[in-house]
Backbone as JSON, one array per atom type, in Angstrom:
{
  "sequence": "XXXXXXXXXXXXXXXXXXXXXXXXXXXXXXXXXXXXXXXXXXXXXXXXXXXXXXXXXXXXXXXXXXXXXXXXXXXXXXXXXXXXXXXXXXXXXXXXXXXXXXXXXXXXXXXXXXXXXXXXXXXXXXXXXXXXXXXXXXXXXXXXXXXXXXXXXXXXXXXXXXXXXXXXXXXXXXXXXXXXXXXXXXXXXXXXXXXXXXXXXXXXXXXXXXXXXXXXXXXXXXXXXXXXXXXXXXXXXXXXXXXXXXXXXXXXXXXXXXXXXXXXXXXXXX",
  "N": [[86.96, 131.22, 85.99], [84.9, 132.54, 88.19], [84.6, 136.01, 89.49], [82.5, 135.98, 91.57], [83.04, 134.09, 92.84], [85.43, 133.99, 94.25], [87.19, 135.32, 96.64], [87.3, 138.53, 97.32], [88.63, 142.25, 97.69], [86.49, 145.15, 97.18], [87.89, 146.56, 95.19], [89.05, 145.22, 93.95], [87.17, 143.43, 93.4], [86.18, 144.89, 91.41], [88.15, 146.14, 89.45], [88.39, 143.27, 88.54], [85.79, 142.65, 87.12], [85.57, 145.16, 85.13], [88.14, 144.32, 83.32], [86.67, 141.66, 82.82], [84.66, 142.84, 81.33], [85.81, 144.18, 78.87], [87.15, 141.86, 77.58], [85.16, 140.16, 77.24], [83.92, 142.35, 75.0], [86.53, 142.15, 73.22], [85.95, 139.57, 71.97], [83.94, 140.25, 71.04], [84.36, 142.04, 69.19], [86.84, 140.61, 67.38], [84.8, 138.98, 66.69], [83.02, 140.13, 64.64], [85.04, 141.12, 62.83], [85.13, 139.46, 61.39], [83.07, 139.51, 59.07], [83.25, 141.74, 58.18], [84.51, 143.15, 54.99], [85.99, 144.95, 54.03], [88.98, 146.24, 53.71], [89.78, 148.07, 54.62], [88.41, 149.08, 57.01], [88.39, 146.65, 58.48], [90.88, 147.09, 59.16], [90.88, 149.32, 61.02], [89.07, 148.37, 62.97], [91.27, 146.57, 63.97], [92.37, 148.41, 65.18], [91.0, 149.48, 67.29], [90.52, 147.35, 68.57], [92.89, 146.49, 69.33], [93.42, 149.11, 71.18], [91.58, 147.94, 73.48], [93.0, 145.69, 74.59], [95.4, 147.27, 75.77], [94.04, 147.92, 77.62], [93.04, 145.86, 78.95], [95.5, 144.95, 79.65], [96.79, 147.05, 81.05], [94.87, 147.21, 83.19], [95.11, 143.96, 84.45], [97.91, 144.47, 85.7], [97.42, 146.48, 87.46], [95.2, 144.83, 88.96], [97.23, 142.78, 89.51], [98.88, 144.2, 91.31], [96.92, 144.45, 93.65], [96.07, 142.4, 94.47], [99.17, 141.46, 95.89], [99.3, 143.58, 97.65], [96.73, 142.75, 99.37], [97.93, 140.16, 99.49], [98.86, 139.38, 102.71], [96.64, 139.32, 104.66], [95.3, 137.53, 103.21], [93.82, 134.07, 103.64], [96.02, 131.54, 102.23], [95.23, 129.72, 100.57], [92.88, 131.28, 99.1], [94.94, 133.34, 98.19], [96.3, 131.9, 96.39], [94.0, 131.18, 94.49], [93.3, 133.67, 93.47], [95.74, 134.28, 92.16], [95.77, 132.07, 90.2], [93.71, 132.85, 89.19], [94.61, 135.46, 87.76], [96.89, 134.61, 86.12], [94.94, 133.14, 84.76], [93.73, 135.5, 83.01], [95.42, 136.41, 82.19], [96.54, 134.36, 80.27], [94.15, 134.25, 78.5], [94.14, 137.04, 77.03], [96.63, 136.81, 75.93], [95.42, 135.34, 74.3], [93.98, 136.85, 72.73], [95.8, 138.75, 71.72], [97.12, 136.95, 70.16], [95.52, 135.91, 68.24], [95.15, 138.83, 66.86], [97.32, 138.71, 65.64], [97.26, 137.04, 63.68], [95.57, 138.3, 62.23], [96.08, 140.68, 61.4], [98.52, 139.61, 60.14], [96.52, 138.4, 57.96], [95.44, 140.89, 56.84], [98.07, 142.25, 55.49], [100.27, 143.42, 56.93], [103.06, 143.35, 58.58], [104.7, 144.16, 60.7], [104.64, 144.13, 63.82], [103.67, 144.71, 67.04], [102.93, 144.0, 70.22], [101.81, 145.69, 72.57], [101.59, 149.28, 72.32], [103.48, 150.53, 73.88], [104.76, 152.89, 73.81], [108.77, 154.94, 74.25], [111.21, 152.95, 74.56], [110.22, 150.34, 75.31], [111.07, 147.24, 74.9], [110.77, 145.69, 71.09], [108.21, 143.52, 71.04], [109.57, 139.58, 70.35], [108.96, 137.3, 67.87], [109.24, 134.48, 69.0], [108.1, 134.74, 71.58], [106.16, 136.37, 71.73], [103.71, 136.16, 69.9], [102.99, 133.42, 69.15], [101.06, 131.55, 67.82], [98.37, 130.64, 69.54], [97.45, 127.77, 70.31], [99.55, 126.51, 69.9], [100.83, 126.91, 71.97], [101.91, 126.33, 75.57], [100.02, 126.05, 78.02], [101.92, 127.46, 80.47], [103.88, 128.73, 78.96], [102.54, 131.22, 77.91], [101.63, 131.93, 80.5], [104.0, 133.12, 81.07], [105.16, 134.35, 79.14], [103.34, 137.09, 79.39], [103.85, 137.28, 81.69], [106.26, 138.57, 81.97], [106.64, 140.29, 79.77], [104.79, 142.1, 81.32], [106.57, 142.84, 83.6], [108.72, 143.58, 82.03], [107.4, 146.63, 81.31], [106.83, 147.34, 83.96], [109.24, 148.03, 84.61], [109.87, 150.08, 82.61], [108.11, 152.01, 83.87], [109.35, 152.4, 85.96], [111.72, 153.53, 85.46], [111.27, 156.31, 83.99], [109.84, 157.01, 86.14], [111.96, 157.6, 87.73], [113.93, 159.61, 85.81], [111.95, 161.71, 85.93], [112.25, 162.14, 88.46], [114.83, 163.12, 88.76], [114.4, 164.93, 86.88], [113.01, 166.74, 88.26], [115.06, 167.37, 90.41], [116.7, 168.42, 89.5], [115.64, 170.58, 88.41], [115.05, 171.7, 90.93], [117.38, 172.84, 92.12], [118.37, 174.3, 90.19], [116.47, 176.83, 90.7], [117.11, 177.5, 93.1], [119.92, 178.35, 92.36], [119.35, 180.33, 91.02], [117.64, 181.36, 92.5], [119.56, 182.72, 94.44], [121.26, 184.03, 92.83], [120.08, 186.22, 92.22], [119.66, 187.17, 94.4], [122.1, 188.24, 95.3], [122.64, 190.01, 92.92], [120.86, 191.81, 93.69], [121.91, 192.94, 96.21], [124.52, 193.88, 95.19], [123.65, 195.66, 93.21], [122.73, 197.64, 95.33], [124.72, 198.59, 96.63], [126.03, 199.68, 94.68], [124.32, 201.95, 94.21], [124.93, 202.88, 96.91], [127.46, 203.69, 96.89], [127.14, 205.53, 94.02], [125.64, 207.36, 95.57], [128.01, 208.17, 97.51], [129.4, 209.06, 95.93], [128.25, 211.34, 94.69], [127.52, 213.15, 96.89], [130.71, 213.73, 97.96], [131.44, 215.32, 95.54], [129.8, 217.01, 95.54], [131.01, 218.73, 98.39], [133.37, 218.9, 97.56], [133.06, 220.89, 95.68], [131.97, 222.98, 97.24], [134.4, 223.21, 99.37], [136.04, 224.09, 97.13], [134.85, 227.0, 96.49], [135.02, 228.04, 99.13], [137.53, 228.16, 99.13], [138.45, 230.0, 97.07], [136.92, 231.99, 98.22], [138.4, 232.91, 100.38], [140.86, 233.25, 99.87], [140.04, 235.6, 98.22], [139.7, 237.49, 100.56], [141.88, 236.95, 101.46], [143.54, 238.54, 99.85], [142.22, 241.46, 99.53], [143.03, 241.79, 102.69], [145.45, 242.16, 101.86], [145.84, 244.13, 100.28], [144.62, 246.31, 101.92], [146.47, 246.38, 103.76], [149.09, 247.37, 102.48], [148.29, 249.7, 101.74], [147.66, 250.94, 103.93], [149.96, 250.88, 104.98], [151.55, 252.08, 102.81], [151.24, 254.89, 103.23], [151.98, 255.65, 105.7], [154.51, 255.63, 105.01], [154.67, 257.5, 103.31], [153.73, 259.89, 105.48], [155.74, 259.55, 106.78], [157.42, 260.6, 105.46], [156.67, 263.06, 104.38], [155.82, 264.9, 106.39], [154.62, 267.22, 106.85], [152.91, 267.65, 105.16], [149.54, 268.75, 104.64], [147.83, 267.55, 102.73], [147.48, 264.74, 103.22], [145.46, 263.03, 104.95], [145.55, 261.93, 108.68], [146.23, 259.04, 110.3], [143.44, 257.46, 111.65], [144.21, 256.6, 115.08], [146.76, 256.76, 114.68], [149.1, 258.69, 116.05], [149.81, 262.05, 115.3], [152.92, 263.12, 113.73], [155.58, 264.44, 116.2], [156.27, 268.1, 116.75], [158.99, 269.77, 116.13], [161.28, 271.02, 118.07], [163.34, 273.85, 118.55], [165.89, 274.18, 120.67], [166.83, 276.8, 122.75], [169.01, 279.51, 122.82], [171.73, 280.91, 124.59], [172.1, 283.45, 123.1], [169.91, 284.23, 122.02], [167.81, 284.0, 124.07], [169.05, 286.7, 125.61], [168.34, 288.46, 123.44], [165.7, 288.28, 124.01], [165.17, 289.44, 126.45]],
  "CA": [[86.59, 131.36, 87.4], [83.92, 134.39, 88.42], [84.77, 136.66, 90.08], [81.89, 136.16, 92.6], [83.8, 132.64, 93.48], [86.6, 134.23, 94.6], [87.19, 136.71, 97.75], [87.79, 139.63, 96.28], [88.29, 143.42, 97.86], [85.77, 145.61, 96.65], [88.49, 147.62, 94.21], [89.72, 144.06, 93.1], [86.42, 143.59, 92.34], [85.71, 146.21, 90.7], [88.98, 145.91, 88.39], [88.04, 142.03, 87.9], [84.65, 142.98, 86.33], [86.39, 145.66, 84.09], [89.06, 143.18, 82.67], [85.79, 140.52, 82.02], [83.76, 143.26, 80.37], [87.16, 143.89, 77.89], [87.43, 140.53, 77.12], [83.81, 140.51, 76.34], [84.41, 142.86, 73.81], [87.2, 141.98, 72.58], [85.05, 138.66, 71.37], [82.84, 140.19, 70.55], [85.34, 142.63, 67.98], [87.1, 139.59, 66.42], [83.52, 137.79, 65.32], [82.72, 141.7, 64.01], [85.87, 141.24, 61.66], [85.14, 137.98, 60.23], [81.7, 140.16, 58.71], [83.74, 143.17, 57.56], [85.13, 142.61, 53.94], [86.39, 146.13, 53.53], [90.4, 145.92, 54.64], [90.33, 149.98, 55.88], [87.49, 149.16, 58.35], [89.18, 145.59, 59.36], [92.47, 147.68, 60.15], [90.3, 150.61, 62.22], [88.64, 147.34, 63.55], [92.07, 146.36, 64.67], [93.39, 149.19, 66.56], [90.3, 149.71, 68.34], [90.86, 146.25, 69.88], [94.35, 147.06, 70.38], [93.16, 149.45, 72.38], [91.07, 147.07, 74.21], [93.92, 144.98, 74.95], [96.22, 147.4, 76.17], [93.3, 148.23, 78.99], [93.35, 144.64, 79.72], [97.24, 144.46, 80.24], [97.41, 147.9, 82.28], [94.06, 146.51, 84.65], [95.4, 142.9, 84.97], [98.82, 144.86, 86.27], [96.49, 146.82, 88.67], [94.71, 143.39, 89.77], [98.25, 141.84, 90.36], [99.08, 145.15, 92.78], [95.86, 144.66, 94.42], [96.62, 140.79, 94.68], [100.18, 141.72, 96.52], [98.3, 144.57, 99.24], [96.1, 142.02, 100.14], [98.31, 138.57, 100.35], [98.93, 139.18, 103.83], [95.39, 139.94, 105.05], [94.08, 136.68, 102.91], [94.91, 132.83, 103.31], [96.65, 131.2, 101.22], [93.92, 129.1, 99.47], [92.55, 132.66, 98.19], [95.96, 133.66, 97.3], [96.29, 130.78, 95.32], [93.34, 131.12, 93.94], [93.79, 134.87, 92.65], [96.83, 134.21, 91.41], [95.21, 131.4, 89.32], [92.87, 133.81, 88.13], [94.91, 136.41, 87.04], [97.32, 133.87, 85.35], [94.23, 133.01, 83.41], [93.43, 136.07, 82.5], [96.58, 136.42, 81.08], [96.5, 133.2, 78.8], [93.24, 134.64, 77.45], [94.69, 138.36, 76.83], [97.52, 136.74, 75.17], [95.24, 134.58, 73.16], [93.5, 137.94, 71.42], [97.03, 139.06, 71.06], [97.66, 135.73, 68.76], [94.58, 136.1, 67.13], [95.57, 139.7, 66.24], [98.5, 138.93, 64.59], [96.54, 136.45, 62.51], [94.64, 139.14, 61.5], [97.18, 141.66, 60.75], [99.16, 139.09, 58.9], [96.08, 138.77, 56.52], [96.04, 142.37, 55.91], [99.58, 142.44, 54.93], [100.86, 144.36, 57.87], [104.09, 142.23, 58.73], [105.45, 145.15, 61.82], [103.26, 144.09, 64.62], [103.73, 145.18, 68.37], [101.71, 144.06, 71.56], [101.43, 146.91, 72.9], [102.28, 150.16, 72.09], [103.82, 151.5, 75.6], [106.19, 154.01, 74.25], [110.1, 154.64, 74.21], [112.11, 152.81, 75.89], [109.69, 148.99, 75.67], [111.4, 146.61, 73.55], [110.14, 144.97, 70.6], [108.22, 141.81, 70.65], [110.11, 138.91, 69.35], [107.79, 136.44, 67.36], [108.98, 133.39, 69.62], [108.0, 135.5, 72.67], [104.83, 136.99, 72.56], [103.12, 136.15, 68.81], [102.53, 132.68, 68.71], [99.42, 130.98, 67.89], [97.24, 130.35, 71.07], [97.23, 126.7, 69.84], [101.38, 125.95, 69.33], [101.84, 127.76, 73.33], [101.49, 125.99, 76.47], [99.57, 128.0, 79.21], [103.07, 128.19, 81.09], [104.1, 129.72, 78.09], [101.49, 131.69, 77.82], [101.72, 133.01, 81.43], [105.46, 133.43, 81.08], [104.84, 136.14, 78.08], [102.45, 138.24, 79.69], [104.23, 138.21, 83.0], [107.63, 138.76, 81.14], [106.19, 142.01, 79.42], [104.22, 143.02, 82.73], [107.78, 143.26, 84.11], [109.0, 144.74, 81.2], [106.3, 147.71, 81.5], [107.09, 148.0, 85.17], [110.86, 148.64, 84.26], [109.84, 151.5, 81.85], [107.74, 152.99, 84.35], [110.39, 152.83, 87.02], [113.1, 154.59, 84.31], [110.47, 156.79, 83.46], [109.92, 158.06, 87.66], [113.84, 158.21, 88.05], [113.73, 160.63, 85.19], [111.15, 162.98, 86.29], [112.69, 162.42, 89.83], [116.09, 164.14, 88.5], [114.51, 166.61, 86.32], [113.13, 167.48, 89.75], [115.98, 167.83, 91.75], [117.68, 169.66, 88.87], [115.0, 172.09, 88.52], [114.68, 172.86, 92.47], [118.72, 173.05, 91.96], [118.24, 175.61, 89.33], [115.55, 177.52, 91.32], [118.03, 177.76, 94.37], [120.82, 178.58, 92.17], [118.53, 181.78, 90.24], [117.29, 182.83, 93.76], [121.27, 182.89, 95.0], [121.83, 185.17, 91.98], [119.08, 187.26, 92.08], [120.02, 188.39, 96.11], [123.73, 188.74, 94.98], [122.29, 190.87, 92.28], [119.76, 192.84, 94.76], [123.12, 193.43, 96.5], [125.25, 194.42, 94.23], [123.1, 197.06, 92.75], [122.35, 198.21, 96.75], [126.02, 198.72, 96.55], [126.46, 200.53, 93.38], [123.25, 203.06, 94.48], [125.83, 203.49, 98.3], [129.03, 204.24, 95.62], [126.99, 206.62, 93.38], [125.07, 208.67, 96.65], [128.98, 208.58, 98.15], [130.57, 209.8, 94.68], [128.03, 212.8, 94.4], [128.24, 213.65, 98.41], [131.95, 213.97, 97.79], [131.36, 216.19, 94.24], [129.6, 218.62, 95.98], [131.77, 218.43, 99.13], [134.51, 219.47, 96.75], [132.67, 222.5, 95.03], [131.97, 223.66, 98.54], [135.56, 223.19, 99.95], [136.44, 225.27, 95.68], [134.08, 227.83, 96.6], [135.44, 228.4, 100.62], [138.69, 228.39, 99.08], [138.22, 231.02, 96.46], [136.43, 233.22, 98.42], [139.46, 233.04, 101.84], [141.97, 234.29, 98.8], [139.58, 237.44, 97.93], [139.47, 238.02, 101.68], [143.42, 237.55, 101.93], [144.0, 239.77, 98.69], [141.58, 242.59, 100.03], [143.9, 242.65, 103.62], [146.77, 242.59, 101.67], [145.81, 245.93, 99.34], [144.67, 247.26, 103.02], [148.01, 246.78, 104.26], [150.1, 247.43, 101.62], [147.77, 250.94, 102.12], [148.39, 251.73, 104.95], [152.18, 250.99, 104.82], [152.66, 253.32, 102.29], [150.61, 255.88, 103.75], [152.45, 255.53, 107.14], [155.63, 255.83, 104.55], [154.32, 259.22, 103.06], [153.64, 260.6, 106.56], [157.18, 259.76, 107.43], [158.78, 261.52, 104.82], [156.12, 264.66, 104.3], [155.21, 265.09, 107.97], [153.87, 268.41, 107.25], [152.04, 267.63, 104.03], [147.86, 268.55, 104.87], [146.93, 266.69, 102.09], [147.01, 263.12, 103.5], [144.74, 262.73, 106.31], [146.03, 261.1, 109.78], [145.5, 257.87, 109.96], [142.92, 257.06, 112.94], [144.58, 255.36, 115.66], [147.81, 256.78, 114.91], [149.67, 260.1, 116.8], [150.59, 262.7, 114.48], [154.2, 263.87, 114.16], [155.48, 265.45, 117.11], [156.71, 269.27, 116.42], [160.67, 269.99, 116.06], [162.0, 272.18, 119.03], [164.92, 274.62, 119.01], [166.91, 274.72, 121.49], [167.06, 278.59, 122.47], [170.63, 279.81, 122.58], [172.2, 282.58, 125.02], [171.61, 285.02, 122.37], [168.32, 284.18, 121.8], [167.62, 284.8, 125.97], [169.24, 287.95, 125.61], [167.58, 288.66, 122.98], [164.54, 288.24, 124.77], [165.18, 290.56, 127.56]],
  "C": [[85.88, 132.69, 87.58], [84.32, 134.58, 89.23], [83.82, 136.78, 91.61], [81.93, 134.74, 93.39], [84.62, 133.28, 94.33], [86.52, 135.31, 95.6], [88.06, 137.88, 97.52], [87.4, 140.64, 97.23], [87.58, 143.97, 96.9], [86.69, 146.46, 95.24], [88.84, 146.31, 93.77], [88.68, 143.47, 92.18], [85.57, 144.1, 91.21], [86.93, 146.44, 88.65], [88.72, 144.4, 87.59], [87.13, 142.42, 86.94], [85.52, 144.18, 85.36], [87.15, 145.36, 83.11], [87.77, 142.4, 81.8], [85.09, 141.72, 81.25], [84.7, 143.68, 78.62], [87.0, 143.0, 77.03], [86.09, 140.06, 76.35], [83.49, 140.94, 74.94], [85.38, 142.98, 72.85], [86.62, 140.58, 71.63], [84.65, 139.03, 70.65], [83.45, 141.16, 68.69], [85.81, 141.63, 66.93], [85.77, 139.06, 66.05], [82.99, 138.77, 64.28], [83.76, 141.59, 62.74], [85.75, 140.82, 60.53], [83.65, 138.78, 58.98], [82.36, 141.19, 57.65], [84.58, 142.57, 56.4], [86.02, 144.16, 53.43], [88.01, 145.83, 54.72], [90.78, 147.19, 55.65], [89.58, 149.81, 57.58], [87.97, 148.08, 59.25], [90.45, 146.07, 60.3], [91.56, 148.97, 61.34], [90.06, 149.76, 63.37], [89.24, 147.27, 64.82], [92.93, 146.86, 65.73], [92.28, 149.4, 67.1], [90.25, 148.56, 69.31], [91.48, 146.11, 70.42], [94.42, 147.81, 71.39], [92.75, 149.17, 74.01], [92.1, 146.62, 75.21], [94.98, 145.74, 75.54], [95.46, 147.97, 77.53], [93.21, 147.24, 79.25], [94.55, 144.76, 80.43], [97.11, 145.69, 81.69], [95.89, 147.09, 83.69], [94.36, 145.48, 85.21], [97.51, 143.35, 85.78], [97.84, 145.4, 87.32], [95.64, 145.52, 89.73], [95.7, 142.7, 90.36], [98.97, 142.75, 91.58], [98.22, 144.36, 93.9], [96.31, 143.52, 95.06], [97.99, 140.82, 96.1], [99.69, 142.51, 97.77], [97.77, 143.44, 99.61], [96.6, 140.27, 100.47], [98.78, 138.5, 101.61], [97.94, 139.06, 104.85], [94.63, 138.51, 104.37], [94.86, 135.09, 103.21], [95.18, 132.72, 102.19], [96.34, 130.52, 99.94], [93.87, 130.2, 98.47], [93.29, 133.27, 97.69], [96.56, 133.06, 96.22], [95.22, 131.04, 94.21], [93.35, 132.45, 93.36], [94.93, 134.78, 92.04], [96.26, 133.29, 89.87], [94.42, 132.55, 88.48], [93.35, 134.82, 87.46], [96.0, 135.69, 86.18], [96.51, 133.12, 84.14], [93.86, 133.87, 82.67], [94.81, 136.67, 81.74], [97.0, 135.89, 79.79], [95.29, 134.08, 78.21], [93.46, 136.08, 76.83], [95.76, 137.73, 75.75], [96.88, 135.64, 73.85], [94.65, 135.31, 72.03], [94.51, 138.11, 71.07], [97.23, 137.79, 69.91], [96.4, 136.17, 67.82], [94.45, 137.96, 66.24], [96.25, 140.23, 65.19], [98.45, 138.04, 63.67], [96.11, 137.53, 61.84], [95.21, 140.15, 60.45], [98.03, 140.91, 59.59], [98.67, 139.04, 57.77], [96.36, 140.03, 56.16], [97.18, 142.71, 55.38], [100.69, 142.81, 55.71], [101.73, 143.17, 58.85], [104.66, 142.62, 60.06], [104.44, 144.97, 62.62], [104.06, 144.43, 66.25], [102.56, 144.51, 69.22], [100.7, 144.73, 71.75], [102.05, 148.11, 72.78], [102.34, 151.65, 73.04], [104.41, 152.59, 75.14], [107.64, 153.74, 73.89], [110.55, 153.88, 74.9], [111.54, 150.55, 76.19], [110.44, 148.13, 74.12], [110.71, 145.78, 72.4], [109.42, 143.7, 70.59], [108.7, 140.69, 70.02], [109.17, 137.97, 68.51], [107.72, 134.71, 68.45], [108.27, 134.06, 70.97], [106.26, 135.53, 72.82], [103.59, 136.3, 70.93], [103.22, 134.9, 68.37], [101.62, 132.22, 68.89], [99.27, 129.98, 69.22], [97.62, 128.61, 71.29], [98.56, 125.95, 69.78], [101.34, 126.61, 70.95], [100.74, 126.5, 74.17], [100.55, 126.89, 77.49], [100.78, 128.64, 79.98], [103.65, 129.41, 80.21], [103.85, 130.92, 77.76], [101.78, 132.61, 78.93], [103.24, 133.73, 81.62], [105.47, 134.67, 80.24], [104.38, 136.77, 78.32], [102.9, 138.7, 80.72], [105.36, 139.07, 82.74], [107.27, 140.74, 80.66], [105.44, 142.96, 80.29], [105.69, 143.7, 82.94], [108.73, 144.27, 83.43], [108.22, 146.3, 81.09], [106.91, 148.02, 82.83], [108.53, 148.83, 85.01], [110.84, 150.07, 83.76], [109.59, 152.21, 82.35], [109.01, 153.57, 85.15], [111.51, 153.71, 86.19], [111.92, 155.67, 84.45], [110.22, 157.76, 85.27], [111.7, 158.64, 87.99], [113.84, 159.5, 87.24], [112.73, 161.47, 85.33], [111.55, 163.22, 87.62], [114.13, 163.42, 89.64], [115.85, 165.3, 87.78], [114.05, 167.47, 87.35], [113.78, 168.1, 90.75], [116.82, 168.62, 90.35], [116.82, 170.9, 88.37], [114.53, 172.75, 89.74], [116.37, 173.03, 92.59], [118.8, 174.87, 91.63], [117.77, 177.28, 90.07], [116.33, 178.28, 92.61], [119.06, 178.96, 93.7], [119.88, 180.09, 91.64], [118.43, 182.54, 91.48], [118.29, 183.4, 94.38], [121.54, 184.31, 94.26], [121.11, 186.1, 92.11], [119.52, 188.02, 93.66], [121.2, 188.59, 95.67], [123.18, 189.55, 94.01], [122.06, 192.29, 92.8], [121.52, 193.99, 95.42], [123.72, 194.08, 96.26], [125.18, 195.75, 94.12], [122.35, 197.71, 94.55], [123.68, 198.87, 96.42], [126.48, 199.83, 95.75], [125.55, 202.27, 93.68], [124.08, 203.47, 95.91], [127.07, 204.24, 97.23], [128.48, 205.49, 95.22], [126.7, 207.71, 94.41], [126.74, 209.33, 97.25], [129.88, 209.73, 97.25], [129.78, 211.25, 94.33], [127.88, 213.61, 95.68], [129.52, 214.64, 97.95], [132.17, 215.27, 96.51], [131.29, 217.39, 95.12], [129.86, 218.8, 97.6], [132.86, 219.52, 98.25], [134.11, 220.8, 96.26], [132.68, 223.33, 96.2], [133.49, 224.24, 99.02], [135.95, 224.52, 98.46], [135.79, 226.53, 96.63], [134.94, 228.63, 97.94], [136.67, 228.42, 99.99], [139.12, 229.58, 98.13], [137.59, 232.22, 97.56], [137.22, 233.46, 100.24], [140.36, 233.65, 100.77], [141.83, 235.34, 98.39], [140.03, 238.02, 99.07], [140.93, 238.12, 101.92], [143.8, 238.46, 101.14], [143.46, 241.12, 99.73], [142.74, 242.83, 101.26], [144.91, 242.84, 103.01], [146.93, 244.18, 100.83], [145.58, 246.73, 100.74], [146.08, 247.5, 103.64], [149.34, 247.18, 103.85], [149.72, 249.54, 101.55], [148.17, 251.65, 103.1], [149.42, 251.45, 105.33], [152.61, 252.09, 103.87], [151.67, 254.98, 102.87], [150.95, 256.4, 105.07], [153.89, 256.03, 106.46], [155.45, 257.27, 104.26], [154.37, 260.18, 103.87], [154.84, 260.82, 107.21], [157.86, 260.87, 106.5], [158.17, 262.96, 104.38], [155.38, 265.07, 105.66], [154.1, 266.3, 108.05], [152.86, 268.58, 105.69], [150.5, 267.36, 104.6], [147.1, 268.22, 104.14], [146.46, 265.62, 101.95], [146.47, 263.59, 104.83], [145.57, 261.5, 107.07], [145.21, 260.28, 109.35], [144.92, 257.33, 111.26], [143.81, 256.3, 113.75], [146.1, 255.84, 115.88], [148.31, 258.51, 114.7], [150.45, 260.44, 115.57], [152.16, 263.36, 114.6], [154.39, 264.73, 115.42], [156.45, 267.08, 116.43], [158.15, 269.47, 116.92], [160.84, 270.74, 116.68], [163.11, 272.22, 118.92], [164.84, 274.68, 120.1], [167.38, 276.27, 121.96], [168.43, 278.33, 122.81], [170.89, 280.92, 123.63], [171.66, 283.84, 124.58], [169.81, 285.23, 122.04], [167.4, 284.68, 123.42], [167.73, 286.02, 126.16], [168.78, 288.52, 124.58], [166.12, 289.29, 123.7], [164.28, 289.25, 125.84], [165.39, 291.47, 126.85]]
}
């Protein structure tokens, strides 16, 4: 069925024609083989068609998106009828695949794969996907290609879950680092208030040493002054008439010892 039968969005048709030019070449690869007698260039041959074929499978997945967006928007005829068409382009995708693994079997190469999606896609079984074009019904036919579509979708979907969690456990992470890093900031704010408080306090203390040493000179010194002039106040008491200590400012010198005159001393006098 052409593509210019069928009512096709411009991106549907755009992927249609892509798929037929594939398929084209994939023809045109297998009649290229039958020519080639050298087995290295038949096997290069072969994975370059493999290649082929695994841009068929991922565009005829893109055509059956496209197909789904637009079955609400088309009748049902035309949904019918795309469906048909991409169910044929399936039988014929899966009929290079058979004729592949003809090919490979001549060469010797017994380990054959579809397609080679990756971890995680399971092996082809031989009743499944690798029988001759010719021994399969078309149900058959479309049953294996949709079968491993679905299978492919599965992988992808594993395949977003897991980049969706290494996501949320590396904006986890990111949270949890920036948490530590301000409790850090903190911390050491903390430690720089401690040290400014602990050398404050140092020299605080030398100060307070210092003022306390130098109030004990100042009490020594009055105490030699007063211990001075106590005994110098003692000396004066007991040599009253000694002119070799100087009065002591401030304080009245001895008063002078009077007799008492006597009778005789009166008469005396007269």
């Amino acid at each position: 069925m052409a593509g210019g039968e069928l009512q096709m969005s411009p991106q549907m048709e755009q992927i249609h024609g892509e798929i037929k030019d594939n398929f084209r070449a994939l023809a045109n690869g297998f009649q290229k083989i039958d020519k080639i007698k050298d087995s290295n260039r038949q096997s290069k041959q072969l994975e370059e068609l493999t290649g082929k074929m695994r841009e068929c499978k991922r565009l005829i997945k893109e055509f059956d998106r496209e197909i789904k967006d637009e079955e609400g928007r088309n009748p049902p005829e035309v949904n019918r009828q795309l469906n048909d068409e991409k169910q044929s382009m399936i039988k014929e995708l899966n009929t290079y695949v058979a004729m592949r693994k003809t090919y490979m079997s001549t060469l010797g190469n017994k380990k054959l794969e579809l397609f080679d999606m990756g971890a995680g896609v399971s092996e082809p079984t031989e009743d499944e996907n690798f029988q001759v074009a010719s021994a399969m019904s078309n149900q058959q036919l479309i049953d294996a290609g949709t079968k491993q579509m679905d299978e492919t979708d599965q992988v992808i979907e594993r395949s977003k879950k897991v980049v969706e969690q290494t996501l949320e456990v590396g904006t986890q992470t990111a949270v949890t680092l920036k948490g530590q890093t301000e409790q850090m900031g903190r911390i050491v704010n903390e430690l720089d208030t401690i040290q400014f408080s602990i050398k404050k306090a140092s020299q605080l203390v030398k100060e307070i040493g210092r003022q306390v040493a130098t109030d004990k000179c100042i009490m020594l010194f009055l105490l030699l002054i007063v211990c001075g002039v106590i005994a110098i106040i003692v000396v004066k008491i007991v040599h009253p008439n000694n002119k070799n200590i100087r009065d002591i400012p401030g304080l009245a010198p001895p008063a002078p010892t009077r007799r008492l005159l006597s009778i005789r001393d009166f008469g005396d006098a007269q």
